[in-house]
C-alpha positions as a Markdown table, in Angstrom:
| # | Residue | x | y | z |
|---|---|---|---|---|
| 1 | Unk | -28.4 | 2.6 | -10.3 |
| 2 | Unk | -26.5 | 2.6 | -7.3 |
| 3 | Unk | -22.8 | 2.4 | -6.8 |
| 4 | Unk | -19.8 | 1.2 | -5.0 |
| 5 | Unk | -16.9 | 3.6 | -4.4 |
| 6 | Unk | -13.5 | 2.5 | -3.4 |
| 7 | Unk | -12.2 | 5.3 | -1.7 |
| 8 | Unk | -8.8 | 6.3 | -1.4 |
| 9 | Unk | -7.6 | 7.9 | 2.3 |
| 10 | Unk | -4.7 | 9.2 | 3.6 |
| 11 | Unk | -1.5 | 7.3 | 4.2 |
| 12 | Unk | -0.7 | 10.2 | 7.1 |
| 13 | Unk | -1.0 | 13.3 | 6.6 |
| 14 | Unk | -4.9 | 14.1 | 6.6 |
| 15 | Unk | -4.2 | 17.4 | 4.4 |
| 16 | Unk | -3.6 | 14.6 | 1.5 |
| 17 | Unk | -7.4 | 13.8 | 1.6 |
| 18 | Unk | -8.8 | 14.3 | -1.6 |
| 19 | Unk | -11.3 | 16.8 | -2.7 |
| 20 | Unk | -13.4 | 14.2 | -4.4 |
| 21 | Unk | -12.9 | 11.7 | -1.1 |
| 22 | Unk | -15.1 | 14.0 | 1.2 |
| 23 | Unk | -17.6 | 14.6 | -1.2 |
| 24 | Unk | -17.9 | 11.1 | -2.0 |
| 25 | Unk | -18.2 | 10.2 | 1.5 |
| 26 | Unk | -20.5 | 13.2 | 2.1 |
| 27 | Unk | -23.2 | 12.6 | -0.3 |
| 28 | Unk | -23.1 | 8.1 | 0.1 |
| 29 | Unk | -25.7 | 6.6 | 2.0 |
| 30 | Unk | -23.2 | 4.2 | 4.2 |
| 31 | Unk | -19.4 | 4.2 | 4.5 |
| 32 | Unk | -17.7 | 0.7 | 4.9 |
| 33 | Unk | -14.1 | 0.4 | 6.0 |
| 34 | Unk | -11.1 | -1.7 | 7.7 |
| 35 | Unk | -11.7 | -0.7 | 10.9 |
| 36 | Unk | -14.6 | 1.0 | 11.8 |
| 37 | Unk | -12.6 | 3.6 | 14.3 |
| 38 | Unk | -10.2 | 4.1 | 12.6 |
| 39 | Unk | -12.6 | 5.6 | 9.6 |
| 40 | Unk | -14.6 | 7.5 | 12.5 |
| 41 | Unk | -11.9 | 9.3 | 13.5 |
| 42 | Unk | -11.1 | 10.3 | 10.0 |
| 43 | Unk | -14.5 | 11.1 | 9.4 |
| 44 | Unk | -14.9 | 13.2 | 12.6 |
| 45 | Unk | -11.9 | 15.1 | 11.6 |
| 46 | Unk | -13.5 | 16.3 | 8.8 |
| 47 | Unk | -17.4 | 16.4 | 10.6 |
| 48 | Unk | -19.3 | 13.8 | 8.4 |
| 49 | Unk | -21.3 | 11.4 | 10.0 |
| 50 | Unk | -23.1 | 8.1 | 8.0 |
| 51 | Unk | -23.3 | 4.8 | 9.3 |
| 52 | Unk | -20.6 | 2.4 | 9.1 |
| 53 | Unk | -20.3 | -1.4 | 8.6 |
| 54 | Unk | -17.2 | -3.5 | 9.2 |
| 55 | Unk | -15.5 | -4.6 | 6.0 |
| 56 | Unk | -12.2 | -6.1 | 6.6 |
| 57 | Unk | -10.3 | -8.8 | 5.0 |
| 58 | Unk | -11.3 | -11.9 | 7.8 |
| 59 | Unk | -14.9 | -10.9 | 6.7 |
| 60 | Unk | -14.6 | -9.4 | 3.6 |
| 61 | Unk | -16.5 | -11.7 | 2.0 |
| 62 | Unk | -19.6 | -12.0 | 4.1 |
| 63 | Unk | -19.3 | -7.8 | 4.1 |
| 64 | Unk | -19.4 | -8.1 | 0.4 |
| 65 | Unk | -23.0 | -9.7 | 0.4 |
| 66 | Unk | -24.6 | -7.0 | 2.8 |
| 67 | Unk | -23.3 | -4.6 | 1.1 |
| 68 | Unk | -24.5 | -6.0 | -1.8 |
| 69 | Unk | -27.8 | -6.1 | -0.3 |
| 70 | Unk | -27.9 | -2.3 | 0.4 |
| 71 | Unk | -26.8 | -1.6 | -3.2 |
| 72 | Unk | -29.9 | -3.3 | -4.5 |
| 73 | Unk | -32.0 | -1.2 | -2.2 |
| 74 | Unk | -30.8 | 1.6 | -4.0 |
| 75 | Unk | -28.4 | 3.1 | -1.3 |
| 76 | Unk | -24.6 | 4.3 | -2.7 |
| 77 | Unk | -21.6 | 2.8 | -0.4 |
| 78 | Unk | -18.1 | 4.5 | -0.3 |
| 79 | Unk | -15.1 | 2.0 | 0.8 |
| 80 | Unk | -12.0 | 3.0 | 2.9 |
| 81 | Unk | -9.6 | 0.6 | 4.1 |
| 82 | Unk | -7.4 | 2.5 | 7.0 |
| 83 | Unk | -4.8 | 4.1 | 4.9 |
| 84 | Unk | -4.2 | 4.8 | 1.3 |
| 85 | Unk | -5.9 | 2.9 | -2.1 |
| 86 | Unk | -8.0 | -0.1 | -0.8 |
| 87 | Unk | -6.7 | -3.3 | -2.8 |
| 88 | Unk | -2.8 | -2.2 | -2.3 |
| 89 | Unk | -1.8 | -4.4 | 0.6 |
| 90 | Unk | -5.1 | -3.9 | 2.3 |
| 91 | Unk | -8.6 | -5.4 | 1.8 |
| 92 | Unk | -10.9 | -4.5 | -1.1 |
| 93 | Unk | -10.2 | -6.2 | -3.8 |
| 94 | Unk | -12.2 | -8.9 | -3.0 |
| 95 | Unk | -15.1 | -6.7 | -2.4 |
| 96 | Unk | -15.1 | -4.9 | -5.7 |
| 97 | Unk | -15.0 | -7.7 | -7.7 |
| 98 | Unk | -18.1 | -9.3 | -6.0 |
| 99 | Unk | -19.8 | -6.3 | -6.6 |
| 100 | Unk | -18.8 | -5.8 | -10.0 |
| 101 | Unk | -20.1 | -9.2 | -10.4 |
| 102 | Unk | -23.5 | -8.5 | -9.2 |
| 103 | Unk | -24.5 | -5.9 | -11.3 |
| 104 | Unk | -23.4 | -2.7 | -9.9 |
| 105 | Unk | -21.0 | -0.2 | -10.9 |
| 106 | Unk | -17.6 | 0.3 | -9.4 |
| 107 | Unk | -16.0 | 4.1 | -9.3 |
| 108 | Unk | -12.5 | 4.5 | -8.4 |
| 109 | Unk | -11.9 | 7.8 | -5.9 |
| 110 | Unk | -8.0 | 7.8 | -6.4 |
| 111 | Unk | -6.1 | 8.6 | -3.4 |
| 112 | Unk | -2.6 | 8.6 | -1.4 |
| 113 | Unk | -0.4 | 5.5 | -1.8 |
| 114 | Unk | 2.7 | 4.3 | 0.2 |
| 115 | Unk | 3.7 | 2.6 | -2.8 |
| 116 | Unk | 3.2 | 5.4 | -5.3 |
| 117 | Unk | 5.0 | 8.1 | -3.0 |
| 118 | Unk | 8.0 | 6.5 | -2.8 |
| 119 | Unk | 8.4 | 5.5 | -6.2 |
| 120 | Unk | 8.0 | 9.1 | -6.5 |
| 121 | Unk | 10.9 | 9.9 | -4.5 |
| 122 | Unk | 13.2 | 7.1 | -4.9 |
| 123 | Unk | 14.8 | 7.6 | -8.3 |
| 124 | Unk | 15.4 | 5.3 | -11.6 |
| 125 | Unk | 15.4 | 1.4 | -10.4 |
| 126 | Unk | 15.2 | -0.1 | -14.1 |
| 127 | Unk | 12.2 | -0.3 | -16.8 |
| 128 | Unk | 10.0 | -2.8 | -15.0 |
| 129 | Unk | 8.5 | -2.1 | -11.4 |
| 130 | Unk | 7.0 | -5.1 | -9.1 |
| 131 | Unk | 4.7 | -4.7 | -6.1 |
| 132 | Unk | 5.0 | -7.5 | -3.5 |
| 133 | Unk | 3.8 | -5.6 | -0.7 |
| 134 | Unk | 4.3 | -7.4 | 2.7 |
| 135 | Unk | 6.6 | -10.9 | 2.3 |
| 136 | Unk | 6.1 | -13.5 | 4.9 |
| 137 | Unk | 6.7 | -13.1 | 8.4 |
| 138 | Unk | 8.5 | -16.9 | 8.0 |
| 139 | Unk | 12.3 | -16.4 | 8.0 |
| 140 | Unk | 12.7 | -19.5 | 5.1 |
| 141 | Unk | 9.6 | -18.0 | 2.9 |
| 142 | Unk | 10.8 | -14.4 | 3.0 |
| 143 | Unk | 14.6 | -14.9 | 2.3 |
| 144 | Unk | 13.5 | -17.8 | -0.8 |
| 145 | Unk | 10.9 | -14.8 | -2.4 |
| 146 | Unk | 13.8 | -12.2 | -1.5 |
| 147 | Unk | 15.8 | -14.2 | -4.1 |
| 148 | Unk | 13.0 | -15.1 | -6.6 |
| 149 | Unk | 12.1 | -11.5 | -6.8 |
| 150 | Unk | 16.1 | -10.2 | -7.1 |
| 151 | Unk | 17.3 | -13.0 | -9.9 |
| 152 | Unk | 14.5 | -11.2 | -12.2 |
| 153 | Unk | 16.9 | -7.9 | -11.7 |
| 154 | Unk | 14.1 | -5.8 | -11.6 |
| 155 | Unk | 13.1 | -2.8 | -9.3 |
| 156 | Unk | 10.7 | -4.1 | -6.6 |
| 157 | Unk | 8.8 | -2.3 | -3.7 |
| 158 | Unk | 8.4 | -4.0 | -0.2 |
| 159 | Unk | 6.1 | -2.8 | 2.8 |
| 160 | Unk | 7.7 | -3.8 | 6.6 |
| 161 | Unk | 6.9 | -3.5 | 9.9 |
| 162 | Unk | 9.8 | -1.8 | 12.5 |
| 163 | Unk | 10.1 | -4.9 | 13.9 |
| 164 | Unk | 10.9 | -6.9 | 10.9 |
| 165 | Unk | 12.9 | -3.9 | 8.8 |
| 166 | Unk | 16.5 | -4.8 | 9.9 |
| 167 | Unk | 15.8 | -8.4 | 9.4 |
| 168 | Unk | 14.7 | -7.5 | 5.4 |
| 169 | Unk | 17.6 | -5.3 | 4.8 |
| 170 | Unk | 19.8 | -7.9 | 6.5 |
| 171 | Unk | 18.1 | -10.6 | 4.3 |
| 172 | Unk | 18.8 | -8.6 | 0.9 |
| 173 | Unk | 22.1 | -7.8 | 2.2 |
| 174 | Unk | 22.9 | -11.6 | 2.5 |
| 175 | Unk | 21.7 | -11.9 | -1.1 |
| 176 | Unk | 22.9 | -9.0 | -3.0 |
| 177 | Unk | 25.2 | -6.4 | -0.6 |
| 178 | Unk | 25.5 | -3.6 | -3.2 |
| 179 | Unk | 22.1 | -3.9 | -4.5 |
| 180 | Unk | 20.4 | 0.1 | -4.2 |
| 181 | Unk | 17.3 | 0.6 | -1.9 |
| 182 | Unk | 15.7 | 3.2 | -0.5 |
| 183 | Unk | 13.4 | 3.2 | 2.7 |
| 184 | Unk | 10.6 | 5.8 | 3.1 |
| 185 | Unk | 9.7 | 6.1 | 6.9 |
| 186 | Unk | 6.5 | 7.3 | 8.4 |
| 187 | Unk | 5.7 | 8.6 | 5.2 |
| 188 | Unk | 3.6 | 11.9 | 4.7 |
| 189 | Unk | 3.6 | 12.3 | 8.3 |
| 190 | Unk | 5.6 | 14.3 | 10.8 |
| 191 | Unk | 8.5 | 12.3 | 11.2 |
| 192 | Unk | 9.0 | 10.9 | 7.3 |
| 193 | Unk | 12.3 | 9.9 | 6.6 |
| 194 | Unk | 13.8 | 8.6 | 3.4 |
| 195 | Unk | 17.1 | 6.8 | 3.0 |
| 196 | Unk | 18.9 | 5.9 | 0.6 |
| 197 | Unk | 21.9 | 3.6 | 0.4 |
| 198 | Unk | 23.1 | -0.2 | -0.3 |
| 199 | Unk | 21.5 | -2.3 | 1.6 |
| 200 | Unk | 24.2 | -2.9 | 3.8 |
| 201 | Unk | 24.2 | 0.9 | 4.8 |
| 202 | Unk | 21.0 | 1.0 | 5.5 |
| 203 | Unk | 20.8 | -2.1 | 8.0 |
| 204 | Unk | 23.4 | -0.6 | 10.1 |
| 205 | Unk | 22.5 | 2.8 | 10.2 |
| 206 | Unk | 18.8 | 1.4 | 11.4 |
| 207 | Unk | 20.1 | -1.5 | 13.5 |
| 208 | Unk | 22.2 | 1.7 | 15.5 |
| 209 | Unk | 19.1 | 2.9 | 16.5 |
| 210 | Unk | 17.8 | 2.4 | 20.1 |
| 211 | Unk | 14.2 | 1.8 | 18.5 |
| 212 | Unk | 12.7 | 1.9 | 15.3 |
| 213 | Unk | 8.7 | 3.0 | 14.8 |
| 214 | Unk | 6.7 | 3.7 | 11.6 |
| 215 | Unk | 6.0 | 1.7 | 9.3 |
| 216 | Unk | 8.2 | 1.0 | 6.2 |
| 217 | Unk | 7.9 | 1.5 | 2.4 |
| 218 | Unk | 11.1 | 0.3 | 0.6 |
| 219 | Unk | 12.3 | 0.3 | -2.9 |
| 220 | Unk | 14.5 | -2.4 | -3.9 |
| 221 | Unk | 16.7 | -0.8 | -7.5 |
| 222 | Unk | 17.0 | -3.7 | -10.3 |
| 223 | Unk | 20.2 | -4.8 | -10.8 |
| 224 | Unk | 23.2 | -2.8 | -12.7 |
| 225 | Unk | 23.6 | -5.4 | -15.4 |
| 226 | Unk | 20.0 | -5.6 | -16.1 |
| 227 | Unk | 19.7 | -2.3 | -16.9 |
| 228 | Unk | 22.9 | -2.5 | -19.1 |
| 229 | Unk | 20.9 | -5.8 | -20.7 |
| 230 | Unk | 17.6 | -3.4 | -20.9 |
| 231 | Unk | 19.7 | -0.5 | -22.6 |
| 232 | Unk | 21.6 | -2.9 | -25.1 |
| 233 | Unk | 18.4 | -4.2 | -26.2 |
| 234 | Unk | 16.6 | -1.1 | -26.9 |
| 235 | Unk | 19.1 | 0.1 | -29.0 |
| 236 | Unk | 19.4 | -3.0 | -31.0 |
């Protein structure tokens, strides 16, 4: 029976492409993806060539029926969204599950992650880890999750734009100045940087800046008393 593959790509770097990625995209009959240059560009990188269709999360559900449809024909279909796991801040999710639901097999190709990489780097936050992704662009929204998600006192990672970033450190700043966070910058690629500091620190040293690019990974720590509640309880 044919299958889906959900494809993981690289965040940056293209030396982080996996192995199992280009021969997964190699030997499928049709590749669907985010953004249908941005995959060709990968793809030429690498000189494969299959046919693409659009798959992107303001169609992701009609995609999901053609592709669907091609799967019942008997062709295989690799996924790609335009950077790291698809279904981690970026579309898929939606796509595997309808496919899932149809009948067909689904086969993870693990890849590069934003989130994953710096976790990696950013050192202990606490005993429970929460993905949020991107908050809302809306000032109110984003600073009333920013407190829901720091009351629970555990370690949470955000993703930001360079346009927002000083606004979210400034935000968390407001709510908890001493709270640890680390920012990964341009990750994987030629300019990653990785900073580390309260949250106050950090909003200066970016808001000195003439200009900010990259986009942003950034690991909020959970709280110092939670930990010291975590630790109490374990040992009880």
């Amino acid at each position: 029976m044919s299958e889906l593959y959900i494809v993981g790509t690289p965040i940056g770097n293209l030396g982080d492409i996996t192995y199992r990625a280009l021969e997964t995209f190699k030997t499928v009959d049709v590749i669907a993806c985010e953004d249908t240059r941005h995959t060709l560009e990968l793809l030429t990188h690498f000189e494969i060539r299959k046919p693409l269709i659009s798959c992107r999360s303001q169609n992701e559900e009609s995609a999901a029926g053609k592709i669907i449809d091609l799967l019942k024909k008997g062709q295989n279909v690799a996924y790609a969204s335009d950077a790291g796991m698809p279904g981690i801040s970026d579309p898929g999710s939606v796509l595997a599950q309808k496919v899932r639901q149809a009948g067909f097999r689904v086969t993870p190709i693990p890849g590069p992650s934003a989130f994953a990489t710096l976790v990696s780097v950013a050192g202990p936050g606490g005993k429970t880890l929460i993905f949020e992704g991107f908050l809302s662009p809306s000032p109110g929204k984003r600073r009333k999750r920013l407190r829901e998600l720091m009351a629970t006192g555990n370690a949470f990672v955000l993703y930001e734009s360079p346009f927002r970033i000083v606004k979210l450190l400034t935000d968390i700043a407001d709510i908890e100045d001493n709270r640890r966070v680390v920012v990964g910058r341009e990750l994987t690629k030629l300019h990653e940087e990785i900073l580390d500091g309260t949250s106050v620190e950090l909003r200066d040293e970016l808001a000195s800046r003439p200009s900010i690019k990259g986009e942003f990974a950034v690991f909020i720590a959970g709280s110092t008393n939670n930990a010291k509640l975590s630790t109490e309880y374990t040992d009880n």
